[in-house]
N, CA, C and O atoms as a Tinker XYZ file with bonds, in Angstrom:
   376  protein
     1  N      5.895000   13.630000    9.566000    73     2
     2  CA     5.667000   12.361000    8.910000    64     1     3
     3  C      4.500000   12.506000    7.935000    63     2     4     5
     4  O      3.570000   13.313000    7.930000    81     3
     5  N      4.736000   11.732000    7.301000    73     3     6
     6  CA     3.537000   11.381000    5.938000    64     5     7
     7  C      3.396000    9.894000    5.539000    63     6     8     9
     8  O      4.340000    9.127000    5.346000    81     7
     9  N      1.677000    9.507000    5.414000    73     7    10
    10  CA     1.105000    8.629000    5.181000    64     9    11
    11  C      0.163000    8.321000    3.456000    63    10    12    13
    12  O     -0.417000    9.160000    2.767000    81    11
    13  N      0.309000    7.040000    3.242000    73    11    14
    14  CA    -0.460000    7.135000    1.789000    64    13    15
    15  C     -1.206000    6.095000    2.573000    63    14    16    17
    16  O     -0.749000    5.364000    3.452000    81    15
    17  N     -2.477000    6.155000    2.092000    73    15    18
    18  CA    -3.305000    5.038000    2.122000    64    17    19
    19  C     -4.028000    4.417000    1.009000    63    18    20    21
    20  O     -4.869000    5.150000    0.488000    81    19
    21  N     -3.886000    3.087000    0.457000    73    19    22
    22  CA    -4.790000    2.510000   -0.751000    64    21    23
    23  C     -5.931000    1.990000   -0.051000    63    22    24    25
    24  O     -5.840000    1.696000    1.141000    81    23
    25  N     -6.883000    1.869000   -0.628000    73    23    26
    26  CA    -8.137000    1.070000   -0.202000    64    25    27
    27  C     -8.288000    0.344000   -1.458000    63    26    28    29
    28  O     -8.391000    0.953000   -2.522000    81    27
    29  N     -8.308000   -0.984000   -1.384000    73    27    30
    30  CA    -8.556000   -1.515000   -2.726000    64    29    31
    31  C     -9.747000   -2.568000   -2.159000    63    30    32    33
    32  O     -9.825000   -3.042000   -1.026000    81    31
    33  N    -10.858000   -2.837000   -3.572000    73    31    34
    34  CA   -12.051000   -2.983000   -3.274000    64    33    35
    35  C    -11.831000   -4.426000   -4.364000    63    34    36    37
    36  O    -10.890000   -4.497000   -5.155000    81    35
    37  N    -12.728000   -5.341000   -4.232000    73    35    38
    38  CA   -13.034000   -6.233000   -5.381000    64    37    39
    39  C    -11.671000   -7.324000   -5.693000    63    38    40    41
    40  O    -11.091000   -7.587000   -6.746000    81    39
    41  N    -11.462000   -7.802000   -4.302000    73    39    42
    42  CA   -10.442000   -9.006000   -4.023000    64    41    43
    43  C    -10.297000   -9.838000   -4.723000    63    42    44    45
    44  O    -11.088000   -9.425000   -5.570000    81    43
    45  N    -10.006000  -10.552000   -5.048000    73    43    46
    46  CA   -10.508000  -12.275000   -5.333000    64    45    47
    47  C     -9.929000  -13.359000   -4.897000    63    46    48    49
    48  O    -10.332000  -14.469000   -5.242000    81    47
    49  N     -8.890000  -13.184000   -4.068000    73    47    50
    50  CA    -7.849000  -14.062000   -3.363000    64    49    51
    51  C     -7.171000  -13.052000   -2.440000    63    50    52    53
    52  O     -6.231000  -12.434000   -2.939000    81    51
    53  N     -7.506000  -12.779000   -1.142000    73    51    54
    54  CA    -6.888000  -11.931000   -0.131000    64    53    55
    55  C     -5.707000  -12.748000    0.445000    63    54    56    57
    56  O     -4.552000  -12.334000    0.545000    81    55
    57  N     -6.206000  -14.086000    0.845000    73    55    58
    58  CA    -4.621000  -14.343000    1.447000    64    57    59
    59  C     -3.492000  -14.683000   -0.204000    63    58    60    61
    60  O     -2.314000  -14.366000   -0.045000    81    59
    61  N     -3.711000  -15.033000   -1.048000    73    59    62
    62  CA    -2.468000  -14.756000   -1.960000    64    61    63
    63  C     -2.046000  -13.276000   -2.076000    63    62    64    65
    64  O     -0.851000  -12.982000   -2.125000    81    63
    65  N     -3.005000  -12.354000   -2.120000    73    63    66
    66  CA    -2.628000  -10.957000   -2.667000    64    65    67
    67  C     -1.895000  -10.396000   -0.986000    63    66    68    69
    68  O     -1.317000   -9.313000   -0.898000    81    67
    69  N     -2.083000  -11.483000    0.396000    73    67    70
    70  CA    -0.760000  -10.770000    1.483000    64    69    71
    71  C      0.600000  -11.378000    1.279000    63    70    72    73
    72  O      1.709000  -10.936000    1.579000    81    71
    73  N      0.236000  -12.524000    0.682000    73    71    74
    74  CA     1.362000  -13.109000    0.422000    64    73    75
    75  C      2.480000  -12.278000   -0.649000    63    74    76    77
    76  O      3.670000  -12.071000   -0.414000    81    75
    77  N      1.822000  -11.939000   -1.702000    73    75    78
    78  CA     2.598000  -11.405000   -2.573000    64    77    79
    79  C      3.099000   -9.953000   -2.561000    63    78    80    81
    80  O      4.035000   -9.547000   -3.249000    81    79
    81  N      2.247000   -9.082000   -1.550000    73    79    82
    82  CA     2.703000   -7.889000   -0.911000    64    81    83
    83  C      3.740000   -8.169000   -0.025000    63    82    84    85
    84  O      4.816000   -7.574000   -0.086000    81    83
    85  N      3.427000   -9.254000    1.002000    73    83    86
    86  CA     4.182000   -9.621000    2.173000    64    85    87
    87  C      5.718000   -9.823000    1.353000    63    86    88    89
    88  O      6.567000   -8.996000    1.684000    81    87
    89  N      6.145000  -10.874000    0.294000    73    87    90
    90  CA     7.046000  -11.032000   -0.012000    64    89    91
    91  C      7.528000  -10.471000   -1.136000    63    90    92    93
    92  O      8.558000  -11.056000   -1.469000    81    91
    93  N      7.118000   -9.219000   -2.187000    73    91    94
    94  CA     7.194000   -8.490000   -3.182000    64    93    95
    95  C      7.351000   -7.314000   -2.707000    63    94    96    97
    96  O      8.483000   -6.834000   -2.658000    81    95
    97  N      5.766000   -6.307000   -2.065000    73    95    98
    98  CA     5.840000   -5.275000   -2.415000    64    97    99
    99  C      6.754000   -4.627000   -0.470000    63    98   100   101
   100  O      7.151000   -3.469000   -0.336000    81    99
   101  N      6.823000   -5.314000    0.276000    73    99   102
   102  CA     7.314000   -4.846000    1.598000    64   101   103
   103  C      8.863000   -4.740000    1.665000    63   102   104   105
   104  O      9.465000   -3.799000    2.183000    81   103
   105  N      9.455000   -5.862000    1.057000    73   103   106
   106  CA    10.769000   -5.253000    0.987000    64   105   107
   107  C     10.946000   -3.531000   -0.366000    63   106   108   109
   108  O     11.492000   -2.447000   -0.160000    81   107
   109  N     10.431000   -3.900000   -1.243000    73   107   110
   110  CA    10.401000   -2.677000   -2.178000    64   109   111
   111  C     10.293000   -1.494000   -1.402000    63   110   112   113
   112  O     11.204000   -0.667000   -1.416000    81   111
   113  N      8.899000   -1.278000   -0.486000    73   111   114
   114  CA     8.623000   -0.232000    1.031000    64   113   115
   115  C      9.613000    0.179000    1.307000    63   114   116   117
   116  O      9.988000    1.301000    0.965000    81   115
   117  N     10.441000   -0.809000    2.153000    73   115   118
   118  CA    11.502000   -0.704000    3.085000    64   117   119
   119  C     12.975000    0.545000    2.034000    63   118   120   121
   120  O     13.718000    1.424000    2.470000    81   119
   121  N     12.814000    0.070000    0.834000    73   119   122
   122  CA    13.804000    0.309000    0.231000    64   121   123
   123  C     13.622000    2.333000   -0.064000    63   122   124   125
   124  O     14.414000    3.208000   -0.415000    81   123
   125  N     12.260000    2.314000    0.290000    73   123   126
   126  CA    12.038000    4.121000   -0.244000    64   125   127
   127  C     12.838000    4.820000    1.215000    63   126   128   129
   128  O     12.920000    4.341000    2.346000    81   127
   129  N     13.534000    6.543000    0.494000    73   127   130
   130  CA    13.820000    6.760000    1.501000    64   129   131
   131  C     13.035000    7.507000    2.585000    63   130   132   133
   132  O     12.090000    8.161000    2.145000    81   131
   133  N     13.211000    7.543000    3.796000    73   131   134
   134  CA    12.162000    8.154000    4.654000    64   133   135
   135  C     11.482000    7.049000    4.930000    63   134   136   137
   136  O     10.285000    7.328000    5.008000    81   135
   137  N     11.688000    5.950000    5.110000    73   135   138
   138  CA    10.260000    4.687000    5.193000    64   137   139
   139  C     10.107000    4.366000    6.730000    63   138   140   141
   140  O     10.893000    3.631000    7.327000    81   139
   141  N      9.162000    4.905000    7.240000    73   139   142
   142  CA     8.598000    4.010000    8.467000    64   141   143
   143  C      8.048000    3.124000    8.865000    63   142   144   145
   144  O      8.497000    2.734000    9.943000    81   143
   145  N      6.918000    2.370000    8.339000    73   143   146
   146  CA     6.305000    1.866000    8.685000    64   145   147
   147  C      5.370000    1.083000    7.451000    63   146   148   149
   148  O      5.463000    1.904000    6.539000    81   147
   149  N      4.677000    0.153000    7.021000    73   147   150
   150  CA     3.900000   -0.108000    5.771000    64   149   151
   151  C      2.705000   -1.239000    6.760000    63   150   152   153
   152  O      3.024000   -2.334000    7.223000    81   151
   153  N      1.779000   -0.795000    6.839000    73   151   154
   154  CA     0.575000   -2.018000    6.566000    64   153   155
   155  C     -0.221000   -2.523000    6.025000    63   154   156   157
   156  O     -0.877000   -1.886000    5.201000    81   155
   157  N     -0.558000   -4.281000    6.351000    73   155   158
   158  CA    -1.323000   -4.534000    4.786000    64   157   159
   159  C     -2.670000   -5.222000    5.300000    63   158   160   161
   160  O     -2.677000   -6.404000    5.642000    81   159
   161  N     -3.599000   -4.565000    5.330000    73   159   162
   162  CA    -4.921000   -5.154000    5.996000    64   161   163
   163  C     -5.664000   -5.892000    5.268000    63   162   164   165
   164  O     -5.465000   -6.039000    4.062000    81   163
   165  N     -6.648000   -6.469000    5.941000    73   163   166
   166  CA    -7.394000   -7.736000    5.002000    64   165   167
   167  C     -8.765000   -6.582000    5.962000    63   166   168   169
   168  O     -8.476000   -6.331000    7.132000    81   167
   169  N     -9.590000   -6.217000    5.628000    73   167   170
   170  CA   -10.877000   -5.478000    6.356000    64   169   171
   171  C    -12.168000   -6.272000    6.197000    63   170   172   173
   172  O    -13.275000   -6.025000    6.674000    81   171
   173  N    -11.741000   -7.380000    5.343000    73   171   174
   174  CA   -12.862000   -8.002000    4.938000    64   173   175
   175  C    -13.591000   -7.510000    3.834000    63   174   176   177
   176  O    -13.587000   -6.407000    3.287000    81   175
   177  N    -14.482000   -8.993000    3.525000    73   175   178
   178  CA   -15.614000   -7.967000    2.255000    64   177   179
   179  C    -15.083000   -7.976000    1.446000    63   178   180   181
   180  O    -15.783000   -7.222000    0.770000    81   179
   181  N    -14.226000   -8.262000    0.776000    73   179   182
   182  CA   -13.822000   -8.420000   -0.642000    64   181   183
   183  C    -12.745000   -7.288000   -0.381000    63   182   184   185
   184  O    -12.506000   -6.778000   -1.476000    81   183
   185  N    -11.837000   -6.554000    0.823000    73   183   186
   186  CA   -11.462000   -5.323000    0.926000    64   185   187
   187  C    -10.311000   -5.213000    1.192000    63   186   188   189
   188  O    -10.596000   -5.395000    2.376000    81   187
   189  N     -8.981000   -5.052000    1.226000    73   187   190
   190  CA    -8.172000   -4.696000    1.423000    64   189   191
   191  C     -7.164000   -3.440000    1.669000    63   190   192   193
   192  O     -6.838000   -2.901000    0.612000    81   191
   193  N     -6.625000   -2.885000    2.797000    73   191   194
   194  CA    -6.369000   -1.204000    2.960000    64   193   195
   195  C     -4.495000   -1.550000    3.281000    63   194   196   197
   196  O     -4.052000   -2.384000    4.070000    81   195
   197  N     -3.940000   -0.896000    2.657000    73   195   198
   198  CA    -2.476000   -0.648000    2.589000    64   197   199
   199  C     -2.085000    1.213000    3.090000    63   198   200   201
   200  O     -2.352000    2.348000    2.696000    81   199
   201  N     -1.337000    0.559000    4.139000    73   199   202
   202  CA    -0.739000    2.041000    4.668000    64   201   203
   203  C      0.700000    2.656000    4.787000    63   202   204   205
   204  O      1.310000    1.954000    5.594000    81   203
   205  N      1.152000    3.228000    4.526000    73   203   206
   206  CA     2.230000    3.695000    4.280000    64   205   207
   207  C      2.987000    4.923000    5.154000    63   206   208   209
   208  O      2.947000    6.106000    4.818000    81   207
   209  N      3.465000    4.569000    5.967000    73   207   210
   210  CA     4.037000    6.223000    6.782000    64   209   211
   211  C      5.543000    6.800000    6.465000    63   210   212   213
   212  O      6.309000    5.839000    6.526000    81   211
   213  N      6.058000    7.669000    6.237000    73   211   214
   214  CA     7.473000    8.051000    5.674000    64   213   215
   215  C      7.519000    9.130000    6.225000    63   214   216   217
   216  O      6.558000    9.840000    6.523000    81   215
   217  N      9.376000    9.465000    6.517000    73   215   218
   218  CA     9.472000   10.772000    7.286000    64   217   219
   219  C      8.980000   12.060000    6.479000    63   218   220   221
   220  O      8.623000   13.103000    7.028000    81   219
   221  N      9.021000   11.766000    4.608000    73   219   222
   222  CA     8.668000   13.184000    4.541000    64   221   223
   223  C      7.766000   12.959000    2.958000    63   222   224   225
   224  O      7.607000   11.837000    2.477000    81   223
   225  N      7.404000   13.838000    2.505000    73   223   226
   226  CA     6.104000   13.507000    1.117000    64   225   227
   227  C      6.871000   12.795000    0.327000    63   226   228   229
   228  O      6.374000   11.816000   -0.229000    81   227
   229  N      7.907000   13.051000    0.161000    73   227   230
   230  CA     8.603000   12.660000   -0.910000    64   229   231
   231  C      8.543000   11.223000   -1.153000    63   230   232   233
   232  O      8.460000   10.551000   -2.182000    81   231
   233  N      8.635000   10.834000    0.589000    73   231   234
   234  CA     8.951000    8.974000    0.417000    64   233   235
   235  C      7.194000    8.560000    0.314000    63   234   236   237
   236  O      7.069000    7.462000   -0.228000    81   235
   237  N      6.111000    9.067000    0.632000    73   235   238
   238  CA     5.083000    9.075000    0.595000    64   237   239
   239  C      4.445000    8.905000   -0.781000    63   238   240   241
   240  O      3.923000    7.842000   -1.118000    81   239
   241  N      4.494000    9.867000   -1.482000    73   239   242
   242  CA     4.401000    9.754000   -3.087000    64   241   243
   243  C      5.649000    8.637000   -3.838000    63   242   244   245
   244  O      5.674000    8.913000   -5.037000    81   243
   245  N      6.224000    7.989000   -3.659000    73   243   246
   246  CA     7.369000    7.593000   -4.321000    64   245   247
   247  C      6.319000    6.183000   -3.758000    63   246   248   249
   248  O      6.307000    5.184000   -4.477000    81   247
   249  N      5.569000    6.194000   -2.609000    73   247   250
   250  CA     5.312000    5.178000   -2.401000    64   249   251
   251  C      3.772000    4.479000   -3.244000    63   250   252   253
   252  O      3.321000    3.338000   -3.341000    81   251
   253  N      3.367000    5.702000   -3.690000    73   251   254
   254  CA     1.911000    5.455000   -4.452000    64   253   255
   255  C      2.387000    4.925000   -5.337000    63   254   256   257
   256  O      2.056000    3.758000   -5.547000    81   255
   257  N      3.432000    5.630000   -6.273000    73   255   258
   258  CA     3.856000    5.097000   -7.338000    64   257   259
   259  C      4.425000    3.503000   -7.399000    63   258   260   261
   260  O      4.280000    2.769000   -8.376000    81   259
   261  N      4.987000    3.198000   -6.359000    73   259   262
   262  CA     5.649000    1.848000   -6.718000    64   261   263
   263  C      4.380000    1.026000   -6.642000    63   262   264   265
   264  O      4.271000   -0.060000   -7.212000    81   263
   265  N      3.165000    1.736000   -5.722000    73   263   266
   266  CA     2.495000    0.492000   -5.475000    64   265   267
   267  C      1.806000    0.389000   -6.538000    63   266   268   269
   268  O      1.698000   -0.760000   -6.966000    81   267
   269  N      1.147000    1.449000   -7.288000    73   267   270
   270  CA     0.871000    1.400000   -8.763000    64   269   271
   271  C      1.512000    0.432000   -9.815000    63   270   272   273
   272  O      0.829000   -0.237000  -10.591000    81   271
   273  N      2.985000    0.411000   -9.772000    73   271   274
   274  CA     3.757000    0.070000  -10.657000    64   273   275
   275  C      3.732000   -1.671000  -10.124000    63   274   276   277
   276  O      3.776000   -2.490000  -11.042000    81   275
   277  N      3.671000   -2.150000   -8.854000    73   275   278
   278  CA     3.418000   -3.320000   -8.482000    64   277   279
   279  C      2.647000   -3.833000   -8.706000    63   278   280   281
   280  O      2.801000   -4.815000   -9.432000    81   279
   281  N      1.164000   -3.438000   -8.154000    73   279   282
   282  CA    -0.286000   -3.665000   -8.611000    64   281   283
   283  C     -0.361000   -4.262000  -10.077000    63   282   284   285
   284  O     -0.625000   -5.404000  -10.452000    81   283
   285  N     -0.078000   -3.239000  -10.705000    73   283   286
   286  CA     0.421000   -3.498000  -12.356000    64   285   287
   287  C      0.328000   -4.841000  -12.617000    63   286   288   289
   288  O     -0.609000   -5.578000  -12.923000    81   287
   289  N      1.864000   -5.048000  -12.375000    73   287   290
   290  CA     3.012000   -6.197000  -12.624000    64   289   291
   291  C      2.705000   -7.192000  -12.213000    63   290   292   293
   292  O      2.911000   -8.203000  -12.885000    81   291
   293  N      2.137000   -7.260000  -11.035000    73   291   294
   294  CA     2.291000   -8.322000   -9.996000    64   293   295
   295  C      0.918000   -8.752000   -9.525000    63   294   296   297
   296  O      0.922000   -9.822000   -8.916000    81   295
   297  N     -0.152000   -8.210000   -9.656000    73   295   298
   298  CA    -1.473000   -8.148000   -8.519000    64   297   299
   299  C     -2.723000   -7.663000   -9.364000    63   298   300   301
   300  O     -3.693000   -7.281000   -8.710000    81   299
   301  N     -2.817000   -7.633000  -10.904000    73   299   302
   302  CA    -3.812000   -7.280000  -11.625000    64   301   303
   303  C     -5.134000   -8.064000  -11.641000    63   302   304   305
   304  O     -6.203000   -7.508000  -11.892000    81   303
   305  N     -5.057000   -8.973000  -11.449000    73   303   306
   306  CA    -5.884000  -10.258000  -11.474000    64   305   307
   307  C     -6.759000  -10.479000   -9.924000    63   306   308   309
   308  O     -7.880000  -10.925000   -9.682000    81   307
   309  N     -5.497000   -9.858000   -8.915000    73   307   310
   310  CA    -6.235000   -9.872000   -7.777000    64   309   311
   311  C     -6.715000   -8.924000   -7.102000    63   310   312   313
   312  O     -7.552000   -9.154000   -6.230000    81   311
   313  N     -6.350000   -7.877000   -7.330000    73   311   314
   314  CA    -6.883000   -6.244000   -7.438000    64   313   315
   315  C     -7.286000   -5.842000   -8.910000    63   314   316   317
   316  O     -6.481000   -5.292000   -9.661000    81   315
   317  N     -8.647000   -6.165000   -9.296000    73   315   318
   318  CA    -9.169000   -5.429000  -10.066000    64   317   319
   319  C     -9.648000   -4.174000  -10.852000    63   318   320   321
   320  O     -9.938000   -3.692000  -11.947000    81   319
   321  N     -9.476000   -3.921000   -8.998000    73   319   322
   322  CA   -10.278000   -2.467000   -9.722000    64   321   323
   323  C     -9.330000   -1.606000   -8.867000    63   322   324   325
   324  O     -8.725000   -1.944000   -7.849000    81   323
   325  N     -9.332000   -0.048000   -9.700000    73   323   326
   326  CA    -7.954000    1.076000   -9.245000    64   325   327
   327  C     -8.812000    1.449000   -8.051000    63   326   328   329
   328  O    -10.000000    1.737000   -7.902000    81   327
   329  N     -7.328000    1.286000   -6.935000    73   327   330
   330  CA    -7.729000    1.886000   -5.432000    64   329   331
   331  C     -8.245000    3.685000   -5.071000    63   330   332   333
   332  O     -8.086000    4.782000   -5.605000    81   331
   333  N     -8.715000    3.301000   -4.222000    73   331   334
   334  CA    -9.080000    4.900000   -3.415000    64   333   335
   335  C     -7.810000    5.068000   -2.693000    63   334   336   337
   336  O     -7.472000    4.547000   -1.630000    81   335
   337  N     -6.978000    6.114000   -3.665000    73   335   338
   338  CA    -5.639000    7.144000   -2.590000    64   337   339
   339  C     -5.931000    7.733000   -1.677000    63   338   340   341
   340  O     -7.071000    8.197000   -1.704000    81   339
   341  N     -5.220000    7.963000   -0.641000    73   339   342
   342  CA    -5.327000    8.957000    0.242000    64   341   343
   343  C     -4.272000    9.580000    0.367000    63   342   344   345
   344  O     -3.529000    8.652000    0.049000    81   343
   345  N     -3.303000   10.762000    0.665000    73   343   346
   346  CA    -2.569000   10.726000    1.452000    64   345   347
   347  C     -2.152000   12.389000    1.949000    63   346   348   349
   348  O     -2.567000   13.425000    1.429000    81   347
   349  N     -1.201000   12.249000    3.120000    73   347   350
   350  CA    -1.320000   13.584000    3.678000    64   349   351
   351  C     -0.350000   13.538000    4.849000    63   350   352   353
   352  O      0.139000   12.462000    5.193000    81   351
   353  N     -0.028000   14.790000    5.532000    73   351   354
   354  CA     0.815000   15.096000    6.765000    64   353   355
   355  C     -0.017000   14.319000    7.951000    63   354   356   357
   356  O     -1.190000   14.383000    8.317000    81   355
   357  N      1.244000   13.475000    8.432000    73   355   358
   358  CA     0.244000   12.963000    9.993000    64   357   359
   359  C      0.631000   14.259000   10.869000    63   358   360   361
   360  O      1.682000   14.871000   11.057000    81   359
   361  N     -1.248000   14.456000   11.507000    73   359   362
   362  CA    -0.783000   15.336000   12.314000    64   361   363
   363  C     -1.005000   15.240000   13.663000    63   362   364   365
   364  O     -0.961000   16.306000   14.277000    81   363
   365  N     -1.242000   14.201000   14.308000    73   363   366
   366  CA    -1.409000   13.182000   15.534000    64   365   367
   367  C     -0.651000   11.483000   15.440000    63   366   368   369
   368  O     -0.629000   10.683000   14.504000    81   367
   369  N     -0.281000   11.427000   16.358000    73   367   370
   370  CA     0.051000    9.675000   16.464000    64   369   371
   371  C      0.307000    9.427000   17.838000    63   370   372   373
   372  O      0.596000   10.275000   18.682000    81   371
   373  N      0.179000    8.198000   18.002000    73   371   374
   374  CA     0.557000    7.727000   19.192000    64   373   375
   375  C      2.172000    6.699000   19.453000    63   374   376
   376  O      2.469000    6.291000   20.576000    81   375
């Protein structure tokens, strides 16, 4: 399995920006292939962390990109500023 993680910093409306993941960018998720799992955290602080798990890189990277391409389109105003990527082979889980 493989995970992407965004960290996006400099909120300005957290519960609209779950709303519009919740009903925009989660079905889009669902639609990559390899998709396991997607979460959309509120961490506080102006902070928000999005996670992504897929059976293999492919759906992993396919997934940075859409969220890029969403962010964009959809979430510029409420994500300001470009997130901290992460991503990589899970090599533990429970």
């Amino acid at each position: 399995m493989y995970a992407a993680i965004r960290r996006y910093e400099g909120v300005t409306d957290s519960a609209e920006a779950a709303r519009l993941v919740n009903e925009g960018f989660v079905p889009l998720m669902r639609q990559v292939p390899g998709f396991v799992a997607y979460y959309w955290i509120d961490t506080g602080d102006g902070a928000m962390v999005s996670t992504s798990v897929f059976q293999d890189q492919a759906g992993a990277d396919e997934s940075i990109a859409r969220a890029a391409d969403f962010v964009r389109d959809n979430l510029a105003s409420l994500l300001p500023h470009p997130p901290q990527v992460m991503a990589g082979e899970v090599v533990a889980s429970a």
